[in-house]
VMD Tcl script that draws the C-alpha trace (Angstrom):
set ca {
  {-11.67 32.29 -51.77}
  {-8.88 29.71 -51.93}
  {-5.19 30.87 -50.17}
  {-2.29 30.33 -51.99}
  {1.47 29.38 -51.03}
  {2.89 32.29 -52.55}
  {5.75 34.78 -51.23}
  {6.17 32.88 -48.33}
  {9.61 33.30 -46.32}
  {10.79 30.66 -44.59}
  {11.03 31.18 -40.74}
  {9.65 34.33 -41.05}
  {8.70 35.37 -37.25}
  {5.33 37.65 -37.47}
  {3.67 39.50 -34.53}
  {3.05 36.89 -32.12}
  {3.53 33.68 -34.10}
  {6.12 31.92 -36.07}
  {6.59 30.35 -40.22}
  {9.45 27.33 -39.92}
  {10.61 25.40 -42.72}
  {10.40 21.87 -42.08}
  {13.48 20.04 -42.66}
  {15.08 17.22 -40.91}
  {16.50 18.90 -38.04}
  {13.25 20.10 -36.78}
  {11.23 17.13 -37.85}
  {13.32 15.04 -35.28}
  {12.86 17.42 -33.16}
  {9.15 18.33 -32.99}
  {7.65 14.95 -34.62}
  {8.30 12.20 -31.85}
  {8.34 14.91 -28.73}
  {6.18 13.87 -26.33}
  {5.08 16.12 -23.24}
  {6.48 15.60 -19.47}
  {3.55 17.37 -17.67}
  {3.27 14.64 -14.85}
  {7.02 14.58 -14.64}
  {7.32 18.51 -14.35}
  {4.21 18.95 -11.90}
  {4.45 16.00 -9.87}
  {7.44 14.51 -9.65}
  {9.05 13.88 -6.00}
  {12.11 12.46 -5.14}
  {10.89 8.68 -3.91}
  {8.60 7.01 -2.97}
  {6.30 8.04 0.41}
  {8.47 5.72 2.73}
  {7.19 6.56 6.48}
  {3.73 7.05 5.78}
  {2.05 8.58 8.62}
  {-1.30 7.07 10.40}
  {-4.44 8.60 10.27}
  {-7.85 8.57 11.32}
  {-9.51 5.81 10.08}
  {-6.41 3.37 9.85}
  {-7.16 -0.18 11.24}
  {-3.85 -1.53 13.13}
  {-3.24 -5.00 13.79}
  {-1.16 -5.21 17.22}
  {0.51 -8.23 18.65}
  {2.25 -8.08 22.27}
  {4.68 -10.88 23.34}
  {6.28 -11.39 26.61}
  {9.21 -13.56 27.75}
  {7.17 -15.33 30.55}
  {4.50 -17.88 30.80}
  {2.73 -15.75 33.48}
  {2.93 -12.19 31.93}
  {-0.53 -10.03 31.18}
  {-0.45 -10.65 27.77}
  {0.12 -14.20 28.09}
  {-2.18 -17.27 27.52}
  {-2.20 -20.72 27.89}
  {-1.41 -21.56 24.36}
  {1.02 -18.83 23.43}
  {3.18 -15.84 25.65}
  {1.32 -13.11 23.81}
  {-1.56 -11.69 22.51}
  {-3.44 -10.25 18.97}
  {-6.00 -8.00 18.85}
  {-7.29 -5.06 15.86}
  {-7.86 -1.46 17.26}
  {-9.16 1.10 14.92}
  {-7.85 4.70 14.77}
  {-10.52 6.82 16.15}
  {-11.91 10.02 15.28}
  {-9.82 12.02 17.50}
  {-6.71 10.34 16.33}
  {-6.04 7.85 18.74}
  {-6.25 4.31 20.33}
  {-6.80 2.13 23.10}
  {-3.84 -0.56 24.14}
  {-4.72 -2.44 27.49}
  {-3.16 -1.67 30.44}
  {-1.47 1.10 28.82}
  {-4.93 3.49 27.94}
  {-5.16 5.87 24.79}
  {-2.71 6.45 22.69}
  {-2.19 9.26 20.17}
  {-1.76 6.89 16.84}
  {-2.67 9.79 13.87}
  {0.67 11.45 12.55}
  {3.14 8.79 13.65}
  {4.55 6.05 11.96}
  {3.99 2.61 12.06}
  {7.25 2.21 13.70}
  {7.09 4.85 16.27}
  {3.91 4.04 17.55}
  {5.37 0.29 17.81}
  {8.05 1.61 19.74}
  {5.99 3.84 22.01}
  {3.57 0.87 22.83}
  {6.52 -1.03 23.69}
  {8.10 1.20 25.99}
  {5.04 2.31 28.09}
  {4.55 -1.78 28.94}
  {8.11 -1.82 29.78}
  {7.10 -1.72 33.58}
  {3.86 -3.49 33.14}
  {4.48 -7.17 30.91}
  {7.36 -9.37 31.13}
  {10.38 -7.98 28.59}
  {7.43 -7.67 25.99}
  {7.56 -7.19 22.62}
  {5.08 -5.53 20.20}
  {4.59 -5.97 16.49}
  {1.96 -3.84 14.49}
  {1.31 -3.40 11.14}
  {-1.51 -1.59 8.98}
  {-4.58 -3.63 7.24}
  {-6.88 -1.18 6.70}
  {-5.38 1.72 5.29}
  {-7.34 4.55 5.13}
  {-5.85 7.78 5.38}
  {-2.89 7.08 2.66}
  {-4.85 6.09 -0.03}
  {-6.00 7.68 -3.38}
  {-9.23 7.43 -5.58}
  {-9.31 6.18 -8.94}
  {-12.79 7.17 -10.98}
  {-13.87 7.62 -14.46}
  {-12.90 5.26 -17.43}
  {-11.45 2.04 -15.41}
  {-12.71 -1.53 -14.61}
  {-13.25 -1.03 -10.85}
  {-12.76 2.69 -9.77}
  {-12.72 3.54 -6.22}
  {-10.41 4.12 -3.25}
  {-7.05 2.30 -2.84}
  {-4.12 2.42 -0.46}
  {-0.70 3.48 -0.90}
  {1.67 1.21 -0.57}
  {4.43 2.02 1.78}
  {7.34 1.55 -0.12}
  {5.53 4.21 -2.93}
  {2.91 3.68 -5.18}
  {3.37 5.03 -9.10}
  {0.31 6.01 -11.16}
  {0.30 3.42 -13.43}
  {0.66 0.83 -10.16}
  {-2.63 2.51 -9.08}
  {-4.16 2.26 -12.70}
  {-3.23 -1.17 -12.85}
  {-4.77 -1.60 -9.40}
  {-8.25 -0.41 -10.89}
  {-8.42 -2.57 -13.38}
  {-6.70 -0.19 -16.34}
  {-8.41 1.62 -19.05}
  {-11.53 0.36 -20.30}
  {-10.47 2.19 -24.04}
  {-6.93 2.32 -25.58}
  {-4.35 4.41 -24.44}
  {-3.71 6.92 -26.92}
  {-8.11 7.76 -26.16}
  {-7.46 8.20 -22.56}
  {-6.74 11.27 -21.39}
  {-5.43 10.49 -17.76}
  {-6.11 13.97 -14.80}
  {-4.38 13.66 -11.56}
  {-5.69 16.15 -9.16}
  {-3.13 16.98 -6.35}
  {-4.72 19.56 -3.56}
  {-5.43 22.95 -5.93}
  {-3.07 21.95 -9.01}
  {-3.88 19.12 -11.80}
  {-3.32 18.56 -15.00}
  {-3.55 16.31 -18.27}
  {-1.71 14.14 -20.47}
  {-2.75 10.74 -22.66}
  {-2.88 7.73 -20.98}
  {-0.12 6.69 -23.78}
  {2.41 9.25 -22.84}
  {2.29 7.77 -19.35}
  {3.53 4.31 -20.50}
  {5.87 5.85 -22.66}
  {7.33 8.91 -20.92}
  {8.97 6.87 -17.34}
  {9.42 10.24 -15.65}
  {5.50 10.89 -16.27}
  {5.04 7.68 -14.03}
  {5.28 9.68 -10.60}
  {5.01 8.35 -7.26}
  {1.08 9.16 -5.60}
  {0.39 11.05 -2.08}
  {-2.14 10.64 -0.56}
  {-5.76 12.05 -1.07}
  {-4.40 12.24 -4.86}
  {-7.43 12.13 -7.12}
  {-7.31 10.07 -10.53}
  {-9.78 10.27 -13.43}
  {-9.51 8.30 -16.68}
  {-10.99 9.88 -19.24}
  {-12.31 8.76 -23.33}
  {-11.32 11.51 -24.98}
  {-10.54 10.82 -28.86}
  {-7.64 12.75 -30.74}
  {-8.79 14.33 -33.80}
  {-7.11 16.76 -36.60}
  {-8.59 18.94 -39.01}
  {-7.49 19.07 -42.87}
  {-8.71 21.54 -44.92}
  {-7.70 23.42 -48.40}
  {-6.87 21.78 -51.40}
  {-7.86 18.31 -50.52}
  {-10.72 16.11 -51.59}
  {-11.90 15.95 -48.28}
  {-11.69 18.57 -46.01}
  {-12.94 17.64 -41.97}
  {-12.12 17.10 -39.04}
  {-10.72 13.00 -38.36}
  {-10.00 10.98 -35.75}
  {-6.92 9.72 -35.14}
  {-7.36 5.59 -35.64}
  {-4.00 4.62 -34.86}
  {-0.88 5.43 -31.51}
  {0.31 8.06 -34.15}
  {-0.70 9.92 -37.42}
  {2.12 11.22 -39.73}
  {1.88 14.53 -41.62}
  {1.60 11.99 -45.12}
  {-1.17 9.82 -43.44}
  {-3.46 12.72 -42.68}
  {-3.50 13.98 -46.22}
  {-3.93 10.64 -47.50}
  {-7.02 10.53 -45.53}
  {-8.48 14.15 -46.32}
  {-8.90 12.00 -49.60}
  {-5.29 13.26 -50.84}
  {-4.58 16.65 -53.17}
  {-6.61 18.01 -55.26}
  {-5.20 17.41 -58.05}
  {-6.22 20.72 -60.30}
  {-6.38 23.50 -57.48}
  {-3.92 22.33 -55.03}
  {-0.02 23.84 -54.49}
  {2.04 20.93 -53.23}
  {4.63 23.13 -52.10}
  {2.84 24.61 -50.11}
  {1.24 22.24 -46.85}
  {0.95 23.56 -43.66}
  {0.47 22.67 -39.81}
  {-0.44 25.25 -37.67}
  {-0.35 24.02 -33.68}
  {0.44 25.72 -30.92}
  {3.98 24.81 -29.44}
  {5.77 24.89 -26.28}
  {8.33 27.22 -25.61}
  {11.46 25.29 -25.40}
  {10.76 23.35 -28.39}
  {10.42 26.87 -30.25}
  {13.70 27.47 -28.83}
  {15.15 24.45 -29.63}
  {14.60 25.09 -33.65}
  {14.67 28.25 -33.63}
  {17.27 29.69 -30.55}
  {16.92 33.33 -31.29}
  {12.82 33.40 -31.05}
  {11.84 36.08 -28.41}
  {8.46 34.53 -27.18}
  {5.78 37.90 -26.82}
  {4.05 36.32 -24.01}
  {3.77 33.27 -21.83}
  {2.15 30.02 -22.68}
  {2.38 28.31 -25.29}
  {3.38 29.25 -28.86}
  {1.32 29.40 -32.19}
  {3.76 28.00 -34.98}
  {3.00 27.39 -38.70}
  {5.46 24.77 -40.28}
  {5.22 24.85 -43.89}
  {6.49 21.60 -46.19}
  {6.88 21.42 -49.57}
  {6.48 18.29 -51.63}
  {7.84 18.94 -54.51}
  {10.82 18.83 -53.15}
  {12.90 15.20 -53.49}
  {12.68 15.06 -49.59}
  {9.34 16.23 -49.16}
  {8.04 12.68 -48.76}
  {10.19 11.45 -46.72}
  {9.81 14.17 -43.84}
  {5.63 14.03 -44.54}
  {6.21 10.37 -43.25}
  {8.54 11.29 -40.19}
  {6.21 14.45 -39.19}
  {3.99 13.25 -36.59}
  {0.36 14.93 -35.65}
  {-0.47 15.95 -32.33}
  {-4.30 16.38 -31.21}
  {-6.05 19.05 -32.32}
  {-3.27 20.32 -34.75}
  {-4.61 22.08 -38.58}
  {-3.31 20.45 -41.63}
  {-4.31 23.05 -44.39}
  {-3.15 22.32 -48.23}
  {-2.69 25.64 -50.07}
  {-3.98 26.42 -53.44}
  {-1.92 26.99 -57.02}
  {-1.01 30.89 -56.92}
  {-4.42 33.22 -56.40}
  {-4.49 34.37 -53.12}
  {-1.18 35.59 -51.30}
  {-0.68 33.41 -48.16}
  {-0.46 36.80 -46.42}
  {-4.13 36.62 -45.55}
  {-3.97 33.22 -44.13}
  {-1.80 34.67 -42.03}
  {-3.54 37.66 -41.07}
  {-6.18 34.69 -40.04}
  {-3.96 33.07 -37.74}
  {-2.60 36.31 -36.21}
  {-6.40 37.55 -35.43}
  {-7.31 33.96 -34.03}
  {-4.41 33.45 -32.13}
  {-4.95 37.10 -30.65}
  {-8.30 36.29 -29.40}
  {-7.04 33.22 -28.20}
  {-10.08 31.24 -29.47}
  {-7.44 27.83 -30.42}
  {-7.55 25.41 -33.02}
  {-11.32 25.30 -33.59}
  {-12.09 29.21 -34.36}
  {-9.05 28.70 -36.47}
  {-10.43 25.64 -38.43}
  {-13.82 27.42 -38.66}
  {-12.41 30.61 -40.09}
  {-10.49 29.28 -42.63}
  {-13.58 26.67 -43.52}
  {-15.35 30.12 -44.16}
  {-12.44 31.91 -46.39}
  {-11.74 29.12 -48.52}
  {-15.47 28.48 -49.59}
  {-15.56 32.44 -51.08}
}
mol new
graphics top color blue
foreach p $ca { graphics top sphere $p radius 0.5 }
foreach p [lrange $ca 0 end-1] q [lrange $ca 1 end] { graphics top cylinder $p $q radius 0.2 }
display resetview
């Protein structure tokens, strides 16, 4: 049973979902968005400046003293260098001064706090320390990269991409990895692409974050009136609405309704809002929207070419009058109900066009 374009109205808001019109206005709006999920989640104001200490940190501690004669001296230089490792109970040994609780300060206050408990033991000393072996503010890196593994944080801030970069990068191109970032119970998603092109997705790391790089293809499905109908795999940064007919094999020429060529995806709320302001969303999450373009019209082209695809959206190409497009929709509303996605969508549809 093939589903026709007719007695459509445009914009028409129906249970839980919603019909737009494409026209230029919402074309720039909803073709070249791209999502902020890093920049929403994760985002903090700077860098980690002050990084604590922490078990496991290896220090590297040099004491100086203003005399020849002074406990720290030797007969080369007035001081002396040694390593001391962070221990498991947090702390460390200096000579002549004992343990020390290192874990939870900073670099700079345990300085200081060596330095003042020699005050009545060396010569005017002064102490230097700085961190080589950072353990404890570091992050992991694992999946899809050249050399996954653990890495420090630097302590000025470290940005994803730094620490991507730092693992080598992607071993597949970046609109195929899907980049996770795990921080303590909350992670999410977003393409490796949108983090090179979105700044504010670029956020600086904590520590203990957890990154995984990811091949994980974007694909679209095309069905109806097209020589072709399947599921295809997006080759290129971005697919356009007029690409991924062109690649279902085009219309079918003797069944097909060129006014009637529809996206269904499911959209997020303040895009909705954007094009359409007085849309009362009838739960949370995301929103199920059906943009419908017609190509008969002069412009038609043109906004096919500006309309970009986003994974996993439906591209379905109605048929000349037969059906009314009132049961595709009844489709939609009983997929998106059962909130089965794209896929039970795609599979439905498969099954009522083929009657």
């Amino acid at each position: 049973m093939a589903i026709s374009s007719e007695k459509v109205e445009t914009s028409l808001p129906i249970d839980s979902y919603l019909i737009v019109q494409l026209d230029e206005p919402v074309v720039r709006t909803v073709g070249p968005w791209r999502p902020h999920t890093f920049a929403d989640r994760f985002a903090i104001r700077s860098g980690p400046r002050g990084q604590p200490l922490g078990i496991g940190d290896t220090l590297d501690i040099r004491i100086l003293e203003a005399g020849d004669n002074g406990l720290f001296a030797n007969t080369q230089t007035r001081g002396t260098q040694f390593q001391v490792q962070i221990d498991e109970t947090g702390n460390i040994f200096v000579p002549y001064v004992g343990r020390m609780r290192a874990a939870g300060r900073s670099s700079e206050a345990l300085r200081q706090a060596i330095q003042d408990a020699l005050a009545d033991k060396a010569i005017q000393p002064q102490v230097m320390l700085g961190v080589t072996g950072n353990q404890a503010n570091a992050a992991v890196v694992v999946g899809d990269v050249a050399k996954p593994g653990k890495y420090p944080l630097n302590v000025g801030g470290t940005r994803l991409l730094d620490m991507v970069a730092l693992a080598g990068g992607s071993r597949f191109t970046t609109y195929e990895t899907t980049v996770t970032l795990k921080r303590k119970a909350e992670s999410a998603s977003i393409l490796l692409e949108d983090l090179v092109l979105v700044p504010n997705n670029n956020v600086y790391l904590v520590p203990d974050d957890e990154i995984l790089l990811t091949f994980a293809p974007q694909t679209y499905t095309i069905l109806g009136s097209v020589a072709r109908p399947s599921e295809i795999k997006f080759e290129t940064k971005t697919v356009t609405l007029a690409e991924a007919v062109a690649r279902g094999g085009g219309l079918n020429t003797l069944a097909a309704d060129a006014s009637g060529i529809f996206v269904f995806r499911f959209e997020e709320p303040h895009l909705v809002k954007a094009i359409r302001p007085d849309w009362q969303p009838k739960g949370p999450g995301k929103i199920p929207v059906v943009y419908r373009l017609n190509l008969l019209e002069p412009k038609g082209l043109f906004l096919a070419r500006q309309m970009w695809l986003r994974d996993k959206d439906i591209v379905y190409v109605a048929t000349a009058p037969a059906v009314e497009f009132a049961k595709f929709l009844d489709i939609v509303g009983k997929t998106t109900a059962a909130v089965r996605g794209g896929t039970g969508l795609a599979r439905d549809i498969q099954v009522l066009n083929s009657k």
